[in-house]
N, C-alpha and C positions, 0 to 999 in steps of 0.2 A: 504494500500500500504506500501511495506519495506520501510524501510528509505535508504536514497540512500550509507549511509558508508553500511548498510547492506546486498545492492546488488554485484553479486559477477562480476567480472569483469568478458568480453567475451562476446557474442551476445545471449541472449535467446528471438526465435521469437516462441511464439504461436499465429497462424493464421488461420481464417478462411475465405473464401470466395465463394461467388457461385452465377455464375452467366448467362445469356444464350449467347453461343458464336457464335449462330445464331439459327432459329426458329427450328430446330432440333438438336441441341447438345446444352444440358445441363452442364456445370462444374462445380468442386466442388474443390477449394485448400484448406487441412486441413495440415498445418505443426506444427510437436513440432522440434524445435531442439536449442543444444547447442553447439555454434559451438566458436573458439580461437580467442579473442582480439585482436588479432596481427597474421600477415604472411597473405597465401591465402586461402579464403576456395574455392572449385572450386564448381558449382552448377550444377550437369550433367546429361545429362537425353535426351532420342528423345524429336523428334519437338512435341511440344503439352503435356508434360510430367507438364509445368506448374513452367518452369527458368523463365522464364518474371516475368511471373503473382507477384510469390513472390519478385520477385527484387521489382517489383514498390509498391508490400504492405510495403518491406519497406522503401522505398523513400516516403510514405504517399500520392502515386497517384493514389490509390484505395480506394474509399471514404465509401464501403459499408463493407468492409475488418473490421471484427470482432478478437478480443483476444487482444495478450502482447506483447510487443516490448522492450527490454530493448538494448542499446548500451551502452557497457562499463562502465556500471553502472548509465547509463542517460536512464529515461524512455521515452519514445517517444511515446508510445501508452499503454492505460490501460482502464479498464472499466469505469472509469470515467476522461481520456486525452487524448486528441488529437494532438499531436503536429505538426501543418501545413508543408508542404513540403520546403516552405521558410525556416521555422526557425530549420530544420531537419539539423546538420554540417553532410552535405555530399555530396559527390561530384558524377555526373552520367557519364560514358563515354557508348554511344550510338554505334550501331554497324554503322552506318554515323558518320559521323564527328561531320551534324549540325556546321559549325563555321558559321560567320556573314563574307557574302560572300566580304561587300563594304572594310571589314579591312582588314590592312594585320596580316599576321602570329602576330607580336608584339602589332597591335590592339585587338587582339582577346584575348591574354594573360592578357594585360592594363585592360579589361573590368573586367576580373576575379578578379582580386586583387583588380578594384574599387567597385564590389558586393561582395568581403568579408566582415565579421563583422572582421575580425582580420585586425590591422594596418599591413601597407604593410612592406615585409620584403624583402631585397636587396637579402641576401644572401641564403635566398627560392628562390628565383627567379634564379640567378645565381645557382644554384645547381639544379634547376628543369631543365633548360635548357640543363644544362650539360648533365646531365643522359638522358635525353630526344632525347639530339642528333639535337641540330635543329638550334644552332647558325648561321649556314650560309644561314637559310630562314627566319631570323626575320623581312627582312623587304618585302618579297613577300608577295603577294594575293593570297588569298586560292586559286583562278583559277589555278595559276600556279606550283601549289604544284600535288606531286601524295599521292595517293591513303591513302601510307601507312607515308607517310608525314603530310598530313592531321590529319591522327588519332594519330599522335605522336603531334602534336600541341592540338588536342582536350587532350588529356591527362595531358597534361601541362597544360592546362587551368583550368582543372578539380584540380588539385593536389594545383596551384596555390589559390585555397576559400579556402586554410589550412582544410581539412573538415577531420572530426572525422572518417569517414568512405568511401570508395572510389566503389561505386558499379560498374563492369565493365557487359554489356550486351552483348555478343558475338562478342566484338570491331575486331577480325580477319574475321568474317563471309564472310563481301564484299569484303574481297581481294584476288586477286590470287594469287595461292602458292607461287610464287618470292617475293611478296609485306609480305607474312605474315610470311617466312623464314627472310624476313630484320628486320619486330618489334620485334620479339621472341626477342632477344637477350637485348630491348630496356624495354619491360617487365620483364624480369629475372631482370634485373638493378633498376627498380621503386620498384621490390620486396624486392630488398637486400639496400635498400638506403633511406627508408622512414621507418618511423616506423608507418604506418597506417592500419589499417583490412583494408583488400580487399574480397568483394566478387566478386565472377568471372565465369559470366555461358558461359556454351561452351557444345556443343555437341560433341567436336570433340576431342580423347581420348588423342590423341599426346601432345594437349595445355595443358589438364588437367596432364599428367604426368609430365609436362617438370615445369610447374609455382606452383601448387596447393600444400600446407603442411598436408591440410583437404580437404573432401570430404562430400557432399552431394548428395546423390541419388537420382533420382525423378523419380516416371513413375504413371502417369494418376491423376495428382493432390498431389500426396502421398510420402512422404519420406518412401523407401526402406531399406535404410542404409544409416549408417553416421560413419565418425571414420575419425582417422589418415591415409595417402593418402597409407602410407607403409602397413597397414594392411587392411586398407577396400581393395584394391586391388589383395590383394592373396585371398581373399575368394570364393570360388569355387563356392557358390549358388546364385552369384550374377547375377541380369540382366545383364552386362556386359561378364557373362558367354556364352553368347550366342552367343558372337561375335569373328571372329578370331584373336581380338585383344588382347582379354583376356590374362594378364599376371602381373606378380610380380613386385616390384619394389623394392629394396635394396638402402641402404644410405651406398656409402664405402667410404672408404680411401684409396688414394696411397699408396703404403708401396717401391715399386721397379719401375724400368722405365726400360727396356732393348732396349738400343740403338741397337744392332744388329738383332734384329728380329722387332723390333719396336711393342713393346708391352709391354704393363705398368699390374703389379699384381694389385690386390685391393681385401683390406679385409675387411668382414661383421661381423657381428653375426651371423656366422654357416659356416664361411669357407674363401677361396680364390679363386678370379677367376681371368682369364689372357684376357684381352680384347686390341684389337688395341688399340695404343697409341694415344691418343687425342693433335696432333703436335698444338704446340704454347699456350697450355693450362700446367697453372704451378700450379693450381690448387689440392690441397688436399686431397679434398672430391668430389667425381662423384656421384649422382645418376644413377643407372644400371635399366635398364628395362631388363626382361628373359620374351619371351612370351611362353606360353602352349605349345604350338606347337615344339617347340627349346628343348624341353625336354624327355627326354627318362631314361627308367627304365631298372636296372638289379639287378637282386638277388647277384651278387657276382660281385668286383671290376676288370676291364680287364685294363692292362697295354698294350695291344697292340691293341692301338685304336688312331685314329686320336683326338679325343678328347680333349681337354688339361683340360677343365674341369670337375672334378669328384669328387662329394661331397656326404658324408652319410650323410642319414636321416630316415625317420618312416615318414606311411603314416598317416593321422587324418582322412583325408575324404575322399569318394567317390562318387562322384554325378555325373547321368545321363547329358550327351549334349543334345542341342537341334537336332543335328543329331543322331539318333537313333544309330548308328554304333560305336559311341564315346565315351566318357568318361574323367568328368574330376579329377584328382585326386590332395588333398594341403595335403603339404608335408611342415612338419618341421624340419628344417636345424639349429639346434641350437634356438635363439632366433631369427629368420626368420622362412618365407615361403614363398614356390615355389609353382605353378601349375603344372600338367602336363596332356597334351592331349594324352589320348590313344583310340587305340580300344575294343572293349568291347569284342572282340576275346585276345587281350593280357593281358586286364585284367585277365579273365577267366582262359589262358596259365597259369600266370606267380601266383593264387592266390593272387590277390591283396587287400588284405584288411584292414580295420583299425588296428592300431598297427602295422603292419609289418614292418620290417628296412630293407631298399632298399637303393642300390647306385643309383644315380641320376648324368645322364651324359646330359651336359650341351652343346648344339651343335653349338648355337650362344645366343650370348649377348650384348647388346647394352647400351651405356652411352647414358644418357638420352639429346639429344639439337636440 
C-alpha cells in the first residue's frame, strides 16, 4: 500500500460488486474512477444504472463490495482494510429525510454534533444554519415541517458530523416540483460555502447541470464517461445523447447589462451571446445551458435574421440519433462546444462533415437555475 503523503488527493474508487437483485436478475457494479476532492461530482444514470449501489460501497454498507477506496488521501478500503461505516468521516443525506420524528428540528441537529468525533463548533453551526435557511424552525417537530424543510434540516444534520465527504442520494427525488425549485437555490449555497466533496446522484439532468462541476456516467452497472460537467456534456456519443435534453453547457461572464431591452451579453471561450437578463442577480459569472435542439446551421453568416446569436465554428463530429431521421453534430466554438440536432436530410443538403467551418445560429439559451 502507498504511503499516505504518497496518495494523490481527490476520490479514487475501484469497485466491484455482484450480486442477485432478485431470483432473476443478476448485477454486477464494476467502477474505476477519479473523480475532484473538492466541488460536486454528480453520479447520473437511469433507475437501475447502479447511483445507489456505488454510493453505499462507498459509505462501506456493502459488505461483499471488492477493490480501493481512497478519500483525499485516507484509505478506506484496500485489499487488506476495511474501514467500518462508523469510523468512514462522512456524512449521508437520504432521499427521506429519516430525522428522529420525537425531536424537534434543533434536537435532530444536537444529536449530530453529539455523534461527531470533532469537538463541537458554534460557529459551524451558526453558518450551517444560515446557509441552510432554517432558523425560524429550530424549534419545530419534524411533523410540522414540509417536505422540502425537512430535507434542509437533514442536510444540516449531515454537514453538522464535520465529515470529510458529504454523499447526497437523490435528496430532491420525493418532492414536488415547488418543494424542489425552493432547495435548489439552498444547495447551490452548501456548494459555494463549505469546502467538502460532494457526491450527488440524481437522475434528473436539470439538478445535475445547475449543482454538478464533474460528472459521472453510469448505465447497467458500468461507468460510460466521466470528465469535467462542461465537456463531458457537449459530447455527442453520449447516453445522454439520446435524450431531448441533450445539450452544452458554457461557464460565462457578464461583460454588458442593457437596461432597455433587458438583456445582459456574456462571454465564453469561443464567442458572445445575448440572453435575458437575470433581474436581481448581480452576479458575474452564469452558467448557460444551449440545448441541440436550439441550434441550427449555415454555411455562410445572415444579418437579416431574428437571431441575435451567431457564432463561427468547424464541425468535429457527427453521430447518428437515436431517431433515425436525426443527427447529432459537436461543434467547436473556440475552446468550447456546442451540439446541434439536425436532420439527416440537412445534413446531407448542407454536406456536413468533419472539419467543415459552419456559422452556428443560436435560437434560445438559457442561464442555468
Amino acid at each position: 500500500m502507498a504511503n499516505k503523503g504518497e496518495i494523490d488527493k481527490g476520490i479514487q474508487a475501484r469497485l466491484q460488486l455482484s450480486y442477485e437483485r432478485s431470483t432473476k436478475n443478476h448485477f454486477e457494479l464494476e467502477v474505476d474512477i477519479d473523480i475532484p476532492g473538492q466541488g460536486v461530482t454528480a453520479i447520473f444514470g437511469e433507475s437501475g444504472s447502479g447511483k445507489t449501489s456505488l454510493l453505499r460501497c462507498i459509505a462501506g454498507l456493502e459488505n461483499e463490495v471488492a477493490g480501493s477506496l481512497c478519500v483525499n488521501g485516507e484509505m478506506w478500503q484496500d485489499v487488506n482494510l476495511w474501514v467500518p461505516t462508523h469510523k468512514r468521516s462522512l456524512g449521508y443525506v437520504f432521499q427521506e429525510a429519516y430525522l428522529f420524528a420525537h425531536l424537534s428540528a434543533l434536537g435532530n441537529l444536537r444529536y449530530a454534533i453529539k455523534r461527531s468525533n470533532q469537538p463541537a463548533n458554534t460557529e459551524l453551526f451558526e453558518q450551517v444554519v444560515n446557509v441552510m435557511g432554517i432558523e425560524g424552525i429550530l424549534s419545530q417537530l419534524t411533523a410540522q415541517l414540509s417536505g422540502g424543510e425537512r430535507q434542509r434540516v437533514a442536510i444540516a444534520r449531515a454537514l453538522l458530523s464535520q465529515p470529510k465527504l458529504l454523499l447526497m442520494d437523490e435528496p430532491l427525488a420525493s418532492l414536488d416540483t415547488p418543494r424542489k425549485l425552493e432547495i435548489l437555490p439552498y444547495l447551490e449555497r452548501l456548494r459555494n460555502s463549505f469546502n467538502i466533496p460532494i457526491v450527488y446522484v440524481s437522475h434528473a439532468v436539470d439538478e445535475i447541470v445547475r449543482l454538478a462541476d464533474h460528472a459521472v456516467i453510469m448505465q447497467q452497472g458500468k461507468v460510460t464517461a466521466q470528465g469535467d460537467i462542461t465537456q463531458l456534456f457537449s459530447i455527442a456519443d453520449l447516453p445522454l445523447g439520446v435524450s431531448n435534453e441533450v445539450g452544452a453547457i458554457l461557464e460565462c461572464q457578464v461583460v454588458e447589462r442593457d437596461t432597455k431591452w433587458h438583456l445582459m451579453r456574456v462571454a465564453f471561450d469561443g464567442g458572445e451571446l445575448w440572453l435575458p437578463n437575470v433581474e436581481g442577480s448581480h452576479n458575474t459569472s452564469q452558467r448557460v445551458r444551449v440545448l441541440a435542439s436550439d441550434v441550427s446551421l449555415t454555411l455562410t453568416p445572415h444579418s437579416d435574421s431574428s437571431i441575435l446569436n451567431v457564432l463561427s465554428g468547424q464541425i468535429v463530429e457527427v453521430v447518428n440519433d437515436q431517431d433515425p431521421a436525426m443527427a447529432l453534430i459537436r461543434l467547436k466554438v473556440g475552446g468550447s462546444y456546442l451540439l446541434a440536432r439536425l436532420t439527416q436530410k440537412s445534413l446531407h443538403n448542407l454536406n456536413l462533415v468533419n472539419g467543415k467551418s459552419i456559422w452556428i445560429q443560436i435560437k434560445s439559451a438559457a442561464i442555468v437555475r
